[in-house]
NUVEX-815520 format. One line per field, with one value per residue (C-alpha): residue in three letters; x, y negated, z. Coordinates in steps of 0.2 Angstrom, whole numbers, padded with zeros to 4 digits. Example, Ala and Ser with C-alpha at 12.3 -4.5 7.8 and 13.67 -1.06 7.14 Angstrom:
// residues 2
r: [ALA, SER]
X: [0062, 0068]
Y: [0022, 0005]
Z: [0039, 0036]
END
This chain:
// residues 298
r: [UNK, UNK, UNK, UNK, UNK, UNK, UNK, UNK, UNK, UNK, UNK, UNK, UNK, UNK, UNK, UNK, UNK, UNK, UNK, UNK, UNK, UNK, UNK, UNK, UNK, UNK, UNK, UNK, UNK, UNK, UNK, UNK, UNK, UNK, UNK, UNK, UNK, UNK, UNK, UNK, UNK, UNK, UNK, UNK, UNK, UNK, UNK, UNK, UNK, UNK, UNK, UNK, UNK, UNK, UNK, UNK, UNK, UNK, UNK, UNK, UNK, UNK, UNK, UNK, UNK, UNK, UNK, UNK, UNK, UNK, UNK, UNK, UNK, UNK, UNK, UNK, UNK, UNK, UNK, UNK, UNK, UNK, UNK, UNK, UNK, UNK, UNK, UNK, UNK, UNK, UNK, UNK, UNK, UNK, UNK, UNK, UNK, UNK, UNK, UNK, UNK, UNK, UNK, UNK, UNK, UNK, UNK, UNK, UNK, UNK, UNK, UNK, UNK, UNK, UNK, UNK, UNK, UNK, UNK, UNK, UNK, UNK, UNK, UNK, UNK, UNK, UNK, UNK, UNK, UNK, UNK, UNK, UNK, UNK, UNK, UNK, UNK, UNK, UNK, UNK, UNK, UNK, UNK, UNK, UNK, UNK, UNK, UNK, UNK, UNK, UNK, UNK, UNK, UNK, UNK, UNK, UNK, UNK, UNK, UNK, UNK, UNK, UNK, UNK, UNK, UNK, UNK, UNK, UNK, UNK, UNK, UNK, UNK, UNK, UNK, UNK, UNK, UNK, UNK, UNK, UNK, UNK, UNK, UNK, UNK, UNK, UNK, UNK, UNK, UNK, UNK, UNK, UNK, UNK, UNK, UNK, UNK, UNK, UNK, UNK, UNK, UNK, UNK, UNK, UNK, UNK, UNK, UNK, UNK, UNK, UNK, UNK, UNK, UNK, UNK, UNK, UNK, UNK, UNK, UNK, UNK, UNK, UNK, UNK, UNK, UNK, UNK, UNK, UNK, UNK, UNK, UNK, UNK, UNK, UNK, UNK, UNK, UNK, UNK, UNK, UNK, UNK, UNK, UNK, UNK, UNK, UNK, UNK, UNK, UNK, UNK, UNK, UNK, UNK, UNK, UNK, UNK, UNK, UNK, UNK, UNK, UNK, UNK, UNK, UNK, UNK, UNK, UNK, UNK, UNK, UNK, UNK, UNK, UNK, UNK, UNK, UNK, UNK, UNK, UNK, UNK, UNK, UNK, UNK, UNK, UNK, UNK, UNK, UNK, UNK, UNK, UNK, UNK, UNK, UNK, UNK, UNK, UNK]
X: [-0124, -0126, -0114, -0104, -0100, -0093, -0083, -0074, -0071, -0063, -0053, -0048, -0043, -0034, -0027, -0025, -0020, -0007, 0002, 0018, 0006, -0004, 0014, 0023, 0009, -0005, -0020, -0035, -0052, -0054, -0072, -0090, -0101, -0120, -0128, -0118, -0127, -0109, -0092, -0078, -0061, -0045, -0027, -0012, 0004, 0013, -0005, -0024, -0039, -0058, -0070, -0089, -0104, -0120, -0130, -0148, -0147, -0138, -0137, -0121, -0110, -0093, -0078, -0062, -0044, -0029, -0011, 0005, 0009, 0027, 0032, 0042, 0028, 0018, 0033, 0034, 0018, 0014, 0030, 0022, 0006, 0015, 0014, 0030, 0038, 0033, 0042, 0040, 0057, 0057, 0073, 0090, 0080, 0093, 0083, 0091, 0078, 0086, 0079, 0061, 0055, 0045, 0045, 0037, 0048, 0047, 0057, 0071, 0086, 0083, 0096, 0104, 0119, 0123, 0114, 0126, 0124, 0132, 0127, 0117, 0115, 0126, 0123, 0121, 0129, 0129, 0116, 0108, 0092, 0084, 0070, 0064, 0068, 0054, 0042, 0032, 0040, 0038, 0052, 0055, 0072, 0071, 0084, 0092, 0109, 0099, 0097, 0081, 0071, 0059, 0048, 0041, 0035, 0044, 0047, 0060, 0067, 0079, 0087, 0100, 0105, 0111, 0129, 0134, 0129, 0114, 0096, 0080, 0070, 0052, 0050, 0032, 0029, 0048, 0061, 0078, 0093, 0101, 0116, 0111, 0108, 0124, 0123, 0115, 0121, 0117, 0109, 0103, 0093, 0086, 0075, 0064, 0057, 0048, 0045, 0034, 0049, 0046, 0064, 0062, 0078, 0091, 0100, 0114, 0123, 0140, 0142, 0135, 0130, 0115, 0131, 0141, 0129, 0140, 0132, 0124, 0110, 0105, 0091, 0081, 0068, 0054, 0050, 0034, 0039, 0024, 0030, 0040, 0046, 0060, 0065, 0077, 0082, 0093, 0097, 0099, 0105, 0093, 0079, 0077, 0068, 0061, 0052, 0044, 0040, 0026, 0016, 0034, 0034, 0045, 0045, 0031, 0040, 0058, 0069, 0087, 0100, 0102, 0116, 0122, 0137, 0140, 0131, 0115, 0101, 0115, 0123, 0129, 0135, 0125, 0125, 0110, 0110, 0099, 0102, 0082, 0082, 0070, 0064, 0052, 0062, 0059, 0052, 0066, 0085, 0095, 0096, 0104, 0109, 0120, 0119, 0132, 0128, 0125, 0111, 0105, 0093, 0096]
Y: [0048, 0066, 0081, 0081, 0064, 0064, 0078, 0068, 0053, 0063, 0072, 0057, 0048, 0064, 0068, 0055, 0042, 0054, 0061, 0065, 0074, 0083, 0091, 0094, 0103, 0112, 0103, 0105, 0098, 0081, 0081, 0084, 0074, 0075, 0062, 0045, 0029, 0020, 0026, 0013, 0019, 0007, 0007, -0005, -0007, 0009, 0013, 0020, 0026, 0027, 0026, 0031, 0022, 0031, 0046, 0054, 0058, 0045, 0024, 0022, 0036, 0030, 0039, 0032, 0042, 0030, 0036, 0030, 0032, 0034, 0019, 0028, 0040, 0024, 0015, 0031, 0034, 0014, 0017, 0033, 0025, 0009, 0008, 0006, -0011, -0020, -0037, -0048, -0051, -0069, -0077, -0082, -0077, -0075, -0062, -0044, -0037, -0019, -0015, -0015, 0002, -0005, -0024, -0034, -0042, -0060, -0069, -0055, -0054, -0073, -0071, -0080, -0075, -0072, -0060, -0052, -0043, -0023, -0015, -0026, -0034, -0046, -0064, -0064, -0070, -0071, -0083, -0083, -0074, -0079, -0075, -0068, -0050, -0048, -0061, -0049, -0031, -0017, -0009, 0005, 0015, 0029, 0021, 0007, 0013, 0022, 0013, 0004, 0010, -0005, -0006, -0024, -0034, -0050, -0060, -0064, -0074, -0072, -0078, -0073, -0085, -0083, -0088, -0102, -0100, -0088, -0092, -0081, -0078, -0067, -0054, -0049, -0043, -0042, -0052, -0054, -0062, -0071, -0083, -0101, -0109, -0118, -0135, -0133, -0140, -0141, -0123, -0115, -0103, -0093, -0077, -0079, -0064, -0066, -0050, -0045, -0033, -0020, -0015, 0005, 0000, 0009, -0004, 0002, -0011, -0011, -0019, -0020, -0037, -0048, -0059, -0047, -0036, -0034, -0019, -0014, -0011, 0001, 0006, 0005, -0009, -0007, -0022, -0026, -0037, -0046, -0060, -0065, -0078, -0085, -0102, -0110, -0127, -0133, -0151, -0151, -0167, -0182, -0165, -0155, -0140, -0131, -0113, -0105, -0088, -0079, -0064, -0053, -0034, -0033, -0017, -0018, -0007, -0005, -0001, -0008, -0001, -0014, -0013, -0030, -0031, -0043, -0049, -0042, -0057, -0069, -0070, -0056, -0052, -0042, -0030, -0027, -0015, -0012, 0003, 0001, -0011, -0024, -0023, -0008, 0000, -0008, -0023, -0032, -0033, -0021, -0030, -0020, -0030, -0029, -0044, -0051, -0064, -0070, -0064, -0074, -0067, -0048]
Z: [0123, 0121, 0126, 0110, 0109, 0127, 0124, 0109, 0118, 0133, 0121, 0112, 0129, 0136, 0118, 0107, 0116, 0128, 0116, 0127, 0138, 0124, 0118, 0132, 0144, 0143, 0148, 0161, 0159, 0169, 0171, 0164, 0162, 0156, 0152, 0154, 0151, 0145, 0144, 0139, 0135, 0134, 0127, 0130, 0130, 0140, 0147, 0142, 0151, 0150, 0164, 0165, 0174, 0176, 0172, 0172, 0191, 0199, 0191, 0204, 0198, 0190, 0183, 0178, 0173, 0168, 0162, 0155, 0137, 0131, 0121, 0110, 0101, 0100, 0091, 0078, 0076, 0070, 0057, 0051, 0049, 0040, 0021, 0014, 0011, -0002, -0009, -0025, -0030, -0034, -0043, -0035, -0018, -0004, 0004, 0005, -0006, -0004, 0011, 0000, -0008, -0021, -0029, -0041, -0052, -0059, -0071, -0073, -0086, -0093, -0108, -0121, -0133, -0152, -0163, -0172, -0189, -0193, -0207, -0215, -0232, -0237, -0238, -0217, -0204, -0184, -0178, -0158, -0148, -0133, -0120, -0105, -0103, -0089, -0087, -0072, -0069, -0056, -0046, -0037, -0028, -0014, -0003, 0001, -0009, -0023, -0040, -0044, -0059, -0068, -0080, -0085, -0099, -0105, -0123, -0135, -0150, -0163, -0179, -0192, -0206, -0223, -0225, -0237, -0255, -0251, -0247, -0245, -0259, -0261, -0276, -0275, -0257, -0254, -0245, -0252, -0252, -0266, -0274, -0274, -0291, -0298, -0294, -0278, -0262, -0246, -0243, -0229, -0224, -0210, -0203, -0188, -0175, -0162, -0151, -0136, -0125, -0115, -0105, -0093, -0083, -0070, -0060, -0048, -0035, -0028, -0011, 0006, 0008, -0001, -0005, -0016, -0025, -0040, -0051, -0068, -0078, -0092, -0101, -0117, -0123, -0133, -0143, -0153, -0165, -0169, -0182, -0193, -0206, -0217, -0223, -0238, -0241, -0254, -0263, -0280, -0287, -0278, -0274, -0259, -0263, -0246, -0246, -0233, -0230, -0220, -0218, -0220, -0218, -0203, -0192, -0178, -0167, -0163, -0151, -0142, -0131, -0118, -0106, -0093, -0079, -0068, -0051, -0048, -0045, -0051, -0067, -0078, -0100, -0109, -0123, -0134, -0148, -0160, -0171, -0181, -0196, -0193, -0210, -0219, -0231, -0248, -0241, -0235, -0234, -0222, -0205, -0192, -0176, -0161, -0147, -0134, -0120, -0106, -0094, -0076, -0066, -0071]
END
């Protein structure tokens, strides 16, 4: 080992591994040594030290230099070396999960409630919507009492139906909505979308136990809504007559306020509004939504 390598690994036992002694004191050079043929250094618990057998001029020759380390440096440095915590958020998990920086986020904001129509076309009434508001997610908070921002990736399904007397109908590439044919009975009618969500949430908790972490969450949900359909059935006299609509022009992008109160993790309600028709202009009845219910997991 050559003269440079031995000065490192004297400086690293002296140094490195004696920090209190590095930074309270100046220090003086142990020993110099030319020429070793090994050197072994050691660290343990409250303790380190190195020793050296052998050099050119004399095969007997050993050098050893053991101190005690302060427990407490070695205790900070490991946290400062640690990465910060990381924890996957699993649902109705019991585990204080606030004491985690960053989590990923499974199976959040499972929802179900009415899907309730304002300024919309006539002819509609309040039907349902379910999904999963974040199948996977990530979240993130500075401190244990600071909100958590997420961002995550989840599904959803919804319906509005006509009320009674009216039905869905197609004029060229156009959806629209319209009187059932005297003599008809039985009608109904109903329009399908299914959307690919993705909620940016802030979530703030009350409460210093896992066991009460009452809160809320707000934010806004991006949705792709990537089909959608229509259906009418009516009977007239002993005929059922059925149409089904496909390949509509819905919106591919819209956006929803989202807002949900109640216990974080648990069960909460929820209110979804969505001021963007779901329709393109010219191409479909105006269908302007806002959602009430109930959400678990949020």
């Amino acid at each position: 080992m050559n003269i440079s390598r031995l000065t490192f690994a004297l400086l690293a036992a002296a140094g490195g591994l004696l920090p209190m002694s590095a930074q309270t004191e100046q220090t003086d050079t142990l020993a110099i040594i030319k020429a070793p043929h090994s050197i072994l250094i050691t660290k343990g618990e409250g303790s380190a030290g190195i020793e050296v057998r052998g050099t050119k001029d004399n095969e007997d020759f050993f050098y050893g230099y053991n101190v005690e380390t302060d427990s407490v440096v070695t205790d900070n440095a490991k946290a400062a070396d640690s990465p910060e915590e990381w924890n996957i958020d699993f649902p109705f998990s019991s585990k204080d999960k606030r004491k985690a920086q960053s989590s990923l986020r499974v199976l959040k904001n499972i929802y179900c409630g009415a899907f309730i129509p304002v300024a919309s076309a006539d002819g509609l009434k309040t039907s349902w919507e379910g999904g999963i508001g974040e199948i996977v997610g990530y979240g993130w908070r500075q401190s244990p009492r600071a909100p958590i921002f997420s961002a995550g990736f989840g599904f959803g399904f919804s319906e509005l139906k006509c009320s009674k007397g009216y039905m869905f109908a197609k004029q060229g590439q156009a959806l629209s909505i319209t009187r059932a044919s005297e003599g008809d009975r039985d009608v109904s009618a109903v329009f399908r979308l299914w959307s690919l969500r993705f909620p940016f949430m802030m979530t703030y908790e009350f409460g210093n136990s896992p066991d009460t972490r009452f809160g809320f969450s707000l934010g806004v949900v991006l949705n792709l809504n990537v089909n959608a359909t229509a259906f009418s059935q009516t009977w007239h006299g002993d005929v059922r007559y059925k149409q089904f609509f496909d390949g509509l022009h819905q919106r591919i992008m819209t956006a929803d306020i989202l807002a949900v109160i109640g216990g974080v993790d648990a069960i909460g309600v929820y209110v979804r509004y969505s001021p963007m028709r779901l329709m393109k202009k010219n191409f479909g009845p105006d269908m302007s939504v806002i959602s009430v219910g109930g959400s678990i997991n949020f």
